[in-house]
C-alpha positions in Angstrom: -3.0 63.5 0.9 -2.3 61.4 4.0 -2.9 63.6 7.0 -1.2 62.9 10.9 -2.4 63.7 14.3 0.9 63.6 16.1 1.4 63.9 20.1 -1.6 62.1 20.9 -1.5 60.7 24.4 -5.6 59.6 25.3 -7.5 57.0 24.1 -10.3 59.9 23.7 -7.8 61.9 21.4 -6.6 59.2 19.1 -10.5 57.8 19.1 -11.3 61.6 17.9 -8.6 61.9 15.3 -9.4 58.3 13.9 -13.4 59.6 13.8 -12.1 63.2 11.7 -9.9 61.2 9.3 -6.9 60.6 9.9 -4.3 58.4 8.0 -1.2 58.1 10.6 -1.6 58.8 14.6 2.0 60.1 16.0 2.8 58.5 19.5 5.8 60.4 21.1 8.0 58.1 23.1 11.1 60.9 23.0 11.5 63.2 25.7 8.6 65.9 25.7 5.7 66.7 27.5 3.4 64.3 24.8 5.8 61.5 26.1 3.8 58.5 26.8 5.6 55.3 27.8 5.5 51.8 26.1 1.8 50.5 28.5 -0.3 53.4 27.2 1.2 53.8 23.9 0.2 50.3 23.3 -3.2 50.6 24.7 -4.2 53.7 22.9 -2.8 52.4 19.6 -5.7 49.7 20.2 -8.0 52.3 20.8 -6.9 53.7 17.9 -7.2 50.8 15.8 -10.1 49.7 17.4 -12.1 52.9 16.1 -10.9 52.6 12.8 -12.2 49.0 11.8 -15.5 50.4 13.6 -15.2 53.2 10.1 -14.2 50.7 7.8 -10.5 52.1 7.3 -7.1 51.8 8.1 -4.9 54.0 10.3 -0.8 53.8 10.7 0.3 54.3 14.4 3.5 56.0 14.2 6.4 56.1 16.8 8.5 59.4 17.7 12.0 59.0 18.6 14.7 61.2 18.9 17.9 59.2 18.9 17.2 56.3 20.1 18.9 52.8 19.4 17.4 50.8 16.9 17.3 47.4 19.1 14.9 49.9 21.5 13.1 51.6 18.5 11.8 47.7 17.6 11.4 46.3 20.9 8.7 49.4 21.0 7.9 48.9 17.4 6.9 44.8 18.5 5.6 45.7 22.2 2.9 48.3 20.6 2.3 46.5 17.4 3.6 50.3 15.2 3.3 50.4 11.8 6.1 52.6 11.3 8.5 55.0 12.9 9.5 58.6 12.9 13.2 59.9 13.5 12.8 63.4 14.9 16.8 63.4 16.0 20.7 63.2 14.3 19.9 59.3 13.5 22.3 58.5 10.4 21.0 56.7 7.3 22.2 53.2 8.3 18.7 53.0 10.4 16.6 53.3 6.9 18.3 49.9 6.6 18.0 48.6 10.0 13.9 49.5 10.0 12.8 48.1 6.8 10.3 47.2 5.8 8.7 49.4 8.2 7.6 52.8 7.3 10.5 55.4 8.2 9.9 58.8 8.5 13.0 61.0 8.9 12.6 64.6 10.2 14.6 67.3 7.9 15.1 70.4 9.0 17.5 72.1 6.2 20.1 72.0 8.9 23.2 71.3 6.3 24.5 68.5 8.5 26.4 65.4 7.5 23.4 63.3 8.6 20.8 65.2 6.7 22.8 65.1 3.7 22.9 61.6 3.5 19.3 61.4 4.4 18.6 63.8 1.2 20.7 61.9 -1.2 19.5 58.5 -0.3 16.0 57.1 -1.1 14.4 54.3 -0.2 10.6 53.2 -1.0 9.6 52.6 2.6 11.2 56.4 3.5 9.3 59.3 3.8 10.7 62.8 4.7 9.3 65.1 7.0 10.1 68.8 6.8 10.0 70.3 10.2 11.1 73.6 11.3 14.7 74.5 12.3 14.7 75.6 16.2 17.8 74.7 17.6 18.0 72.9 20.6 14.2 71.1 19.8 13.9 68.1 17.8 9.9 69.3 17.2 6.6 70.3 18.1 7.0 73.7 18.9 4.5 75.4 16.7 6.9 77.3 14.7 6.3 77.2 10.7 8.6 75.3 8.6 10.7 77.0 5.6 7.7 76.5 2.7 9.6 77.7 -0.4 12.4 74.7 0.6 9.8 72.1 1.4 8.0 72.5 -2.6 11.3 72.2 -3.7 11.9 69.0 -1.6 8.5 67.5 -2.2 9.4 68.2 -6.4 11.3 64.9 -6.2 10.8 63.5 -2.9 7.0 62.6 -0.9 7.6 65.1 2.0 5.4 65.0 5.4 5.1 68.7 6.2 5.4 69.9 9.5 6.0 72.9 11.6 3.0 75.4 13.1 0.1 74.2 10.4 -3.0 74.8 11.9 -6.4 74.5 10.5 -6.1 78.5 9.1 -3.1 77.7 7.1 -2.9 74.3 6.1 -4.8 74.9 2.8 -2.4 77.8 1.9 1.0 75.3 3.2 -0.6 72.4 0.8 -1.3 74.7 -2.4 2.5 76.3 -1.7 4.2 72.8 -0.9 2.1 70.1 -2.4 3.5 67.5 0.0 2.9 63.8 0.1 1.1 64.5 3.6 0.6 67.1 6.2 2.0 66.3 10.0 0.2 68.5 13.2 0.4 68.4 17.0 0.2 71.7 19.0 -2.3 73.1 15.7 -4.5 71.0 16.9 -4.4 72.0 21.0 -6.1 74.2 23.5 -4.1 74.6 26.9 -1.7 72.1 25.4 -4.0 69.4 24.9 -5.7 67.7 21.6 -8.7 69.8 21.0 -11.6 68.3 18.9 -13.1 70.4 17.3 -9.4 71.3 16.0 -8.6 68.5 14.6 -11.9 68.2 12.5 -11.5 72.0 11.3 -7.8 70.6 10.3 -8.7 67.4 8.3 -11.3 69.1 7.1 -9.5 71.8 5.6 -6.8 69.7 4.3 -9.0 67.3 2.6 -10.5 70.2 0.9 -7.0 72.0 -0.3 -5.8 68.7 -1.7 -9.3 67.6 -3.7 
């Protein structure tokens, strides 16, 4: 079960969700108020890293971007040394191509448009799908739950990220419905709209429990 802190904008924050567990750290570089700009996102993925050899482990530092080019998705990519990226927008399946080898994680919302379509019959190895909830006019992080029953049947023949208002009281019931290739939270995780914690541990450690 690979578990991701996303929206994380503090040194402190990534240093606590690297410290709880966590496989990928989400760094938002679309518009939103977890937008951080190229300077910190770099500096905190060292942090990041930084903690993690301190433990012995690994940890992925994921970009966000909502339709963004790909010549600025890898100048970002090289600038904060990112292990993969995550498409949150319309981006069409020509950028799995353009990415590889990097990790690619593309945000499906069960939408029924042209580019999601594509994005569901393709497969790649270095593509992951992340099932986020449908709200229009937001490209994520607003806390509201995902469509579940769609997701298990998704993550049946694909390895789906699933997103959408988990939070440590209902991740273990969203991973025993779903069984998804990973778990993805941001505002489940906040108090007064910031990283919280003691969250964050309660949500590791409740997702490391549902998937043992």
């Amino acid at each position: 079960m690979k578990i991701k802190i996303c929206g994380v904008c503090t040194h402190d924050h990534a240093r606590a969700a690297v410290d709880a567990g966590a496989d990928m750290i989400g760094l938002v570089f679309a518009p939103s108020r977890r937008q951080i700009d190229v300077a910190d996102a770099a500096s905190i993925a060292d942090a990041a890293r930084a903690a993690a050899l301190d433990r012995g482990r690994a940890v992925l530092l994921i970009g966000v971007f909502v339709n963004e080019t790909v010549e600025r998705i890898r100048d970002i990519v090289q600038s904060c040394g990112l292990d993969g990226v995550q498409l949150s927008g319309d981006e069409p399946v020509s950028y799995a191509d353009a990415l590889a080898p990097l990790l690619v994680i593309k945000a499906i919302r069960f939408d029924d448009s042209a580019e999601e379509r594509a994005w569901l019959v393709h497969d790649w190895p270095h593509v992951r799908l992340l099932v986020d909830a449908r709200v229009p006019g937001s490209y994520g992080g607003t806390g509201i739950i995902a469509d579940w029953d769609r997701a298990a049947e998704l993550a049946r023949w694909r390895p789906v990220l699933l997103a959408g208002g988990l939070t440590p009281e209902n991740v273990a019931t969203a991973i025993a419905r779903v069984r998804p290739w990973g778990v993805d939270v941001s505002s489940g995780v906040e108090s007064n709209g910031m990283k919280d914690h003691a969250k964050i541990r309660a949500f590791i450690a409740a997702a490391r429990a549902a998937a043992s």
